[in-house]
C-alpha positions as a printed NumPy array, in Angstrom:
array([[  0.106,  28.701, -38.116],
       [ -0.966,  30.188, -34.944],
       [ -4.332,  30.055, -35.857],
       [ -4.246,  26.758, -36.996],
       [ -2.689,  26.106, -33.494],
       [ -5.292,  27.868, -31.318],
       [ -8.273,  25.899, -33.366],
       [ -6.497,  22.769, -32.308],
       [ -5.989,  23.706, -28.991],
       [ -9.875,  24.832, -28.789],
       [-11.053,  21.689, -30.58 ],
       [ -9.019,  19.832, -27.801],
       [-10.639,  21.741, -24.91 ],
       [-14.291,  21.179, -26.087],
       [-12.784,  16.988, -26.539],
       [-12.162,  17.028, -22.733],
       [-14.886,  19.724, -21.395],
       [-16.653,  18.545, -19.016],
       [-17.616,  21.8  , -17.369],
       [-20.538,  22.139, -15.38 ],
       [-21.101,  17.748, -15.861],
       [-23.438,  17.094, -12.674],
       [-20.516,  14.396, -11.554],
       [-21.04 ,  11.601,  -8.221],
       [-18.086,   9.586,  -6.614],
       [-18.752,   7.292,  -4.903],
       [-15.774,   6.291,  -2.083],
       [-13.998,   9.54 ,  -3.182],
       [-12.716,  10.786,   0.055],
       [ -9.588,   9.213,  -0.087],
       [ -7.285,   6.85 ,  -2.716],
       [ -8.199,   6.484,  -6.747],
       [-11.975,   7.959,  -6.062],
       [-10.445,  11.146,  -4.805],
       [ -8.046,  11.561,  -7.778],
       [-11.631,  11.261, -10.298],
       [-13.192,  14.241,  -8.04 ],
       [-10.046,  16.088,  -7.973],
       [ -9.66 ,  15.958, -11.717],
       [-13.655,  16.522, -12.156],
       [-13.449,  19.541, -10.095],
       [-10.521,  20.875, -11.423],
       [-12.205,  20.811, -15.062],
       [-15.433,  22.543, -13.687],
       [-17.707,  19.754, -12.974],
       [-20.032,  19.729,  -9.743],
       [-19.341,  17.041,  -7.392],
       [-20.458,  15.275,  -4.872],
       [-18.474,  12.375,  -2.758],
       [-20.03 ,   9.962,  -1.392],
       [-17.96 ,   8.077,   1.341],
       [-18.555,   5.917,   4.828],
       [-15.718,   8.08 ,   6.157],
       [-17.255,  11.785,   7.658],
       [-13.744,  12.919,   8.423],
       [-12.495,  11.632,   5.224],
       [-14.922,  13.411,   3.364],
       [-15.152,  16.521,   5.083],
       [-11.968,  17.138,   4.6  ],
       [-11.47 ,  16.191,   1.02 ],
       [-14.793,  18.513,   0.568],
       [-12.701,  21.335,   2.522],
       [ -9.575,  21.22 ,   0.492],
       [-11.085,  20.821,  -3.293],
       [-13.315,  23.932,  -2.419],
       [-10.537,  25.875,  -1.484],
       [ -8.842,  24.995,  -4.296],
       [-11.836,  26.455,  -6.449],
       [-13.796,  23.674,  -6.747],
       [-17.427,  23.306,  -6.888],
       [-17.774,  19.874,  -4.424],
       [-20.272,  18.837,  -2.121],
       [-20.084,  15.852,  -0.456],
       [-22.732,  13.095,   1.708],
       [-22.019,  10.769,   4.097],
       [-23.255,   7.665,   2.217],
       [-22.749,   3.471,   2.98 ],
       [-23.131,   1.747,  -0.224],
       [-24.693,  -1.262,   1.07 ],
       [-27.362,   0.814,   2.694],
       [-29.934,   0.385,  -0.813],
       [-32.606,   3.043,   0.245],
       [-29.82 ,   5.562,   1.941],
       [-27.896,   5.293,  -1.635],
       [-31.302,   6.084,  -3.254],
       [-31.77 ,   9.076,  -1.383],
       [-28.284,  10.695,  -1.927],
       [-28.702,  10.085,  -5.917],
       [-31.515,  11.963,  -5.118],
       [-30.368,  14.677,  -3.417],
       [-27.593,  15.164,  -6.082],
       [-30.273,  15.635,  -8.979],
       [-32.566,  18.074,  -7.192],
       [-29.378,  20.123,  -6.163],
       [-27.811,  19.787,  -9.662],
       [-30.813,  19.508, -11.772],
       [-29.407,  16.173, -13.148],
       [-26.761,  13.519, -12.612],
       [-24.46 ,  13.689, -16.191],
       [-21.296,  11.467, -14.788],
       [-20.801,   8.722, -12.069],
       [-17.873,   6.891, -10.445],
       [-18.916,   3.524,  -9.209],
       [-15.545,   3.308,  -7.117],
       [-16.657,   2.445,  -3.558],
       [-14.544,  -0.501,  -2.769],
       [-12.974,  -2.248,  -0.053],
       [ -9.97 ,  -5.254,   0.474],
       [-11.008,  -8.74 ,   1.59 ],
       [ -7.837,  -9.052,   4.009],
       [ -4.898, -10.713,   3.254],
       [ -4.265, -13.603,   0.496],
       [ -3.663, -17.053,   1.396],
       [  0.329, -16.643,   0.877],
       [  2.631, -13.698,   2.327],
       [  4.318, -11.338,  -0.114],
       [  7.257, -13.237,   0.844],
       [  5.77 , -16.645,  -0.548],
       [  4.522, -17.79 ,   2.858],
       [  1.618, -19.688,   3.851],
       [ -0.671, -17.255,   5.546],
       [ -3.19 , -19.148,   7.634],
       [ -5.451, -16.652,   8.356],
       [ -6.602, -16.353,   4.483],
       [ -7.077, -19.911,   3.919],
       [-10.159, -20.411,   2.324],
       [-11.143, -22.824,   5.468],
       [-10.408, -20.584,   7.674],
       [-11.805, -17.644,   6.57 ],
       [-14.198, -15.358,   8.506],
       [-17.377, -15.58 ,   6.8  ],
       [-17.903, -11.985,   7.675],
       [-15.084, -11.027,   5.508],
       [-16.919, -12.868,   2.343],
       [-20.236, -11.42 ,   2.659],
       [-18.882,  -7.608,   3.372],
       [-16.606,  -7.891,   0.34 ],
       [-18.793,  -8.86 ,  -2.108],
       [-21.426,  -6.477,  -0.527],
       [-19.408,  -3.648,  -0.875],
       [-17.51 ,  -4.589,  -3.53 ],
       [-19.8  ,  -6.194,  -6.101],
       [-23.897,  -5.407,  -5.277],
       [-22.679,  -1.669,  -3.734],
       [-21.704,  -1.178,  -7.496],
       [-24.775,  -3.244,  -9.032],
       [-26.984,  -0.441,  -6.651],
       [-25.07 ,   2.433,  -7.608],
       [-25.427,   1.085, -11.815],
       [-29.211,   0.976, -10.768],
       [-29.   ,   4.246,  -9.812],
       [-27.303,   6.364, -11.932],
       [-29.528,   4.496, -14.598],
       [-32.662,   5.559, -13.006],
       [-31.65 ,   9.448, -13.607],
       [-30.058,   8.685, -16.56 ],
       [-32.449,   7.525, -18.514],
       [-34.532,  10.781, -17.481],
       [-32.188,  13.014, -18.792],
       [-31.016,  11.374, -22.293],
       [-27.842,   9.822, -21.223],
       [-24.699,   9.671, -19.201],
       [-21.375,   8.158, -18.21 ],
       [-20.892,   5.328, -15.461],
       [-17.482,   4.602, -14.76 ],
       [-16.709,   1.884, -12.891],
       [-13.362,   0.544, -10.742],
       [-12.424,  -2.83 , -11.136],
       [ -9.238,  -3.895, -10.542],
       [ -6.613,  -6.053, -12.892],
       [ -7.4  ,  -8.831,  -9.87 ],
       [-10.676,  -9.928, -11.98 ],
       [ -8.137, -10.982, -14.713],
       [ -5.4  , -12.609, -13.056],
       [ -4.976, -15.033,  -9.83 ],
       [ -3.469, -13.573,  -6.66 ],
       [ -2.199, -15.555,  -3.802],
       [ -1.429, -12.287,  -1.4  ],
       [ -4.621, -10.57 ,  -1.693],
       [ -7.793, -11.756,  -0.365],
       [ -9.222, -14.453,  -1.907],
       [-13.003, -12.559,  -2.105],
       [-11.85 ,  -9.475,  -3.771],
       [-11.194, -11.42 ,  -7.107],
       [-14.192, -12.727,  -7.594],
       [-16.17 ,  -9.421,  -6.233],
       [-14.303,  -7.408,  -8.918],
       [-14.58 , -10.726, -11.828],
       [-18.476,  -9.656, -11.486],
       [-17.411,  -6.318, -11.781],
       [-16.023,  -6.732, -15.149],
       [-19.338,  -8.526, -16.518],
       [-21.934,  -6.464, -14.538],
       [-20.099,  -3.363, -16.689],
       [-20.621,  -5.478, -20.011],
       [-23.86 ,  -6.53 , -19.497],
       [-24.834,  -2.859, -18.181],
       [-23.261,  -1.181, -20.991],
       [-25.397,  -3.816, -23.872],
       [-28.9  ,  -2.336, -21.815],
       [-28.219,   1.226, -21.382],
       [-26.515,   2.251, -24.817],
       [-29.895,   2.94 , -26.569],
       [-30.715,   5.791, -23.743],
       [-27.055,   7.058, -24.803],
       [-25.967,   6.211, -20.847],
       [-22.033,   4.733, -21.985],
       [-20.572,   2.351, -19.476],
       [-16.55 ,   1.737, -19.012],
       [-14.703,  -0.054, -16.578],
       [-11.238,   1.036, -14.781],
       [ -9.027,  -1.303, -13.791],
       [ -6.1  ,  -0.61 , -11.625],
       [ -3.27 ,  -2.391, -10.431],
       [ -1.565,  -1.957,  -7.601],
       [ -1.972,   1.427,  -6.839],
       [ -0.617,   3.324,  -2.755],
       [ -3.81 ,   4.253,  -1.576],
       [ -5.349,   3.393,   1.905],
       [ -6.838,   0.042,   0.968],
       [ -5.689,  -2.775,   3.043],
       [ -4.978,  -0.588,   4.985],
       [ -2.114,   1.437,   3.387],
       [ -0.627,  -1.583,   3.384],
       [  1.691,  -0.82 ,   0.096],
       [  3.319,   2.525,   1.723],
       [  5.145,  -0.211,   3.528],
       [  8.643,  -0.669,   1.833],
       [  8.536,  -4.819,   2.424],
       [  5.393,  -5.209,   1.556],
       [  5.525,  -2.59 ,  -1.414],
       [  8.635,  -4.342,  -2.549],
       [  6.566,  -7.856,  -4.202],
       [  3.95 ,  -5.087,  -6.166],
       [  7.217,  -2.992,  -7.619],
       [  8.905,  -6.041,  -9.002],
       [  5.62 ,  -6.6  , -10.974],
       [  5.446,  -3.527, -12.927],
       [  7.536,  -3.043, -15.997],
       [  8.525,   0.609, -15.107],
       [  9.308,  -0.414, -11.402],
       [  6.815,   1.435,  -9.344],
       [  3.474,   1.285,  -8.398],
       [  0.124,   3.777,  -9.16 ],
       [  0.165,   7.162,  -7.365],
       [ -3.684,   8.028,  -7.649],
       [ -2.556,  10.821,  -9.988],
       [ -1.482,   8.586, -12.555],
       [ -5.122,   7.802, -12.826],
       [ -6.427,  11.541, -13.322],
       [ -5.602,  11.622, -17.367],
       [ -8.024,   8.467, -18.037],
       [-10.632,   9.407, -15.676],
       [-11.285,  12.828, -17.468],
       [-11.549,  10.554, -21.174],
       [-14.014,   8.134, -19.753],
       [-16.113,  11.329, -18.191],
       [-15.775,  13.517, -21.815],
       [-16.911,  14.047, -25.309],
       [-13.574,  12.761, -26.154],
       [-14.855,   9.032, -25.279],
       [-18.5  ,   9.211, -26.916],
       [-18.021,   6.081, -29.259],
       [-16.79 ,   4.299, -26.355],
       [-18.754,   1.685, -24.262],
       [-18.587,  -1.886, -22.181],
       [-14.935,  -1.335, -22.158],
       [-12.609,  -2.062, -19.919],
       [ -9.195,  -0.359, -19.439],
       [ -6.506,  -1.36 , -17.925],
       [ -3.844,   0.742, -15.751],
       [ -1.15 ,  -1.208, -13.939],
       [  2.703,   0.195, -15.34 ],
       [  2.314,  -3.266, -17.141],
       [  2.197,  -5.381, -14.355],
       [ -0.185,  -7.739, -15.632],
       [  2.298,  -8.758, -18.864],
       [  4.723,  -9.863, -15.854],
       [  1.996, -11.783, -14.024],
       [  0.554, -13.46 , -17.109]])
């Protein structure tokens, strides 16, 4: 019996190893793309972050090494195409190869065109939009990803194969009056680029999966859900009456990054405490 029970236990270690896995996040110095380095460095990959934010990242860098993790990290902007390029680069002369990437970068698009409380909120009328807000959303949000797919590809197919792991968000599937209007259809291309991506690349054995979230309390909009009020509209949503704590996030992370997902490809997984059943 205990035999039996240690092969198990090994035969579930080798399922989830990802040890030594030459891992990237992207936007993983705070939020959900934090919780996939933290759980990638925890299980013995080598990371690097990539993030916009040098204090951010520094400091993420700082505390995952001290907690025994190997993790690098380089200041990195998404949208800038040959800057991206470069820090790919740098990650597979320092590693040797790139194994596992996070395509998480992402930002909000401002508020929706109602309040939480039902309101009309003038400022995210589609009429009266800032144009700026359109173009740096779907920058960020949708060709950032396309350019770090094209990427991780480019090393990939090098190598023999890899994992891309996308975010996406359950706003590609539903329609959302209090967030910003752009996101949706930023993360709707999301969800297609990943399908499309994962038909090309599975014949170089790279396997492509998409993570969608719901409302998670991260700093996007600002940290807007650690406020109670406007918290309050997101808990009513989910069936177990909370919303994500980045942790909750870890468990499904580590699948998409292991041996434990190898027959697994273009999908798309969603993790919302069953808000979306409410919504839909």
């Amino acid at each position: 019996m205990v035999a039996k029970r240690e092969e198990a236990l090994a035969s579930l270690q080798e399922m989830f190893d990802v040890r030594g896995k030459s891992t990237i996040v992207t936007g993983g110095a705070s939020g959900i793309g934090r919780a996939y380095a933290e759980i990638m460095a925890e299980q013995g990959a080598r990371v690097c972050i990539f993030d916009l934010d040098k204090k951010g990242l520094d400091e993420a860098v700082e505390e995952m090494s001290r907690a025994g993790g190997e993790v690098w990290g380089q200041q990195v902007d998404v949208t800038d195409r040959p800057g991206l390029a470069r820090a790919f680069d740098a990650v597979a002369e320092k590693h040797g190869r790139i194994d596992v990437v996070f395509a998480n970068a992402g930002i909000d698009a401002g508020p929706g065109f109602l309040s939480p409380e039902g309101e009309r909120n003038p400022e995210g009328a589609i009429d009266a939009m800032d144009e700026a807000v359109w173009d740096r959303s779907i920058a960020v949000n949708l060709t950032g990803a396309f350019f770090t797919l094209r990427n991780a590809a480019r090393h990939m197919k090098q190598t023999g194969g890899g994992r891309i792991i996308v975010t996406s968000s359950v706003a590609a599937q539903i329609n959302e009056a209090i967030v910003g209007t752009p996101y949706m259809p930023a993360k709707a291309g999301l969800d297609h680029l990943v399908r499309n991506t994962a038909m090309e690349l599975g014949m170089f054995g790279i396997l492509v999966n998409c993570i969608s979230p719901g409302p998670f309390m991260t700093n996007i909009a600002g940290g807007r859900l650690k406020i109670p009020a406007d918290r309050k509209a997101f808990e009513e949503q989910s069936l177990i009456g909370r919303i994500g704590h980045p942790d909750d996030i870890k468990g499904l992370a580590l699948f998409l990054a292991s041996p434990a997902s190898s027959y697994v490809t273009g999908a798309q997984y969603v993790i919302d405490g069953g808000s979306r059943l409410r919504i839909m």
